[in-house]
C-alpha angles and dihedrals in degrees: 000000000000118000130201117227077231092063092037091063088042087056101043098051085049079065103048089046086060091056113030136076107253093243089058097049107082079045088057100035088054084052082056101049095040089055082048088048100053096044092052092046083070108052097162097050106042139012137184123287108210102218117263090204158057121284137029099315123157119167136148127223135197106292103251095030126090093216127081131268081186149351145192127208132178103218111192106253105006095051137206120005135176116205121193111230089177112170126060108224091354152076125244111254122244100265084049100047086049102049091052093050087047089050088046094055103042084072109026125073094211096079109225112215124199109283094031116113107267099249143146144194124253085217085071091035087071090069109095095221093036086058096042102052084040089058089044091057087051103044081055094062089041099058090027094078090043105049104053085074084036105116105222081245099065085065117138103258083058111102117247124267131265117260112264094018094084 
């Protein structure tokens, strides 16, 4: 079954609403919809994955991969998490892995340890720093697997190319 981002999302906030206190919802479902925001602002980097399971999943993966860069999932009774997949075919190094886990628990109460799922609460997501730095970390693994065949001069500063020369 194909699945709209639009039902996932659907989906996803029917979940929440089984699990959450009325007053945190609209909180939840903005940390949703900002995690939604900031994939589909980079629609060459990164689309939708319907979900493969059961549940109320929604994730996005690396345009062009069948894996996940991330993923949500509304679990009964401990809620909405995201977890950080990162890397495409590869494991995060060690530095990586470490600075995420470090990131992830600055602003979550559940301490993450090395070899545990990268993976945090909604509930922490509503806080505007926590999402932020959550988003920067991800950002990071994001542009980390592009730049390295990025010539200095396709910065962005560079104009764009011109069509068919690509």
């Amino acid at each position: 079954m194909t699945q709209t981002l639009a039902d996932a999302r659907t989906a996803f906030v029917a979940a929440i609403k089984q699990d959450t206190p009325g007053t945190d919802l609209p909180r939840l479902v903005a940390v949703l919809d900002a995690l939604i925001a900031w994939s589909s602002a980079r629609p060459k980097l990164l689309s939708f994955r319907p979900p493969t399971g059961r549940g109320a999943t929604i994730g996005f993966e690396r345009v062009g991969s069948k894996t996940p860069f991330w993923s949500a999932q509304v679990t009964r009774g401990s809620g909405a998490k995201l977890e950080i997949h990162g890397k495409v075919g590869e494991a995060l190094s060690d530095a990586e892995r470490a600075s995420v886990i470090e990131t992830l628990n600055a602003h979550s109460r559940e301490v993450l340890v090395d070899g545990d799922r990268l993976r945090i609460g909604f509930g922490a997501l509503k806080n505007a720093a926590a999402q932020a730095a959550v988003l920067a970390v991800m950002e990071h693994l994001l542009a980390d697997r592009d730049e390295p065949a990025a010539s200095p001069a396709a910065s962005s500063s560079a104009p764009p190319a011109a069509p068919g020369t690509e």
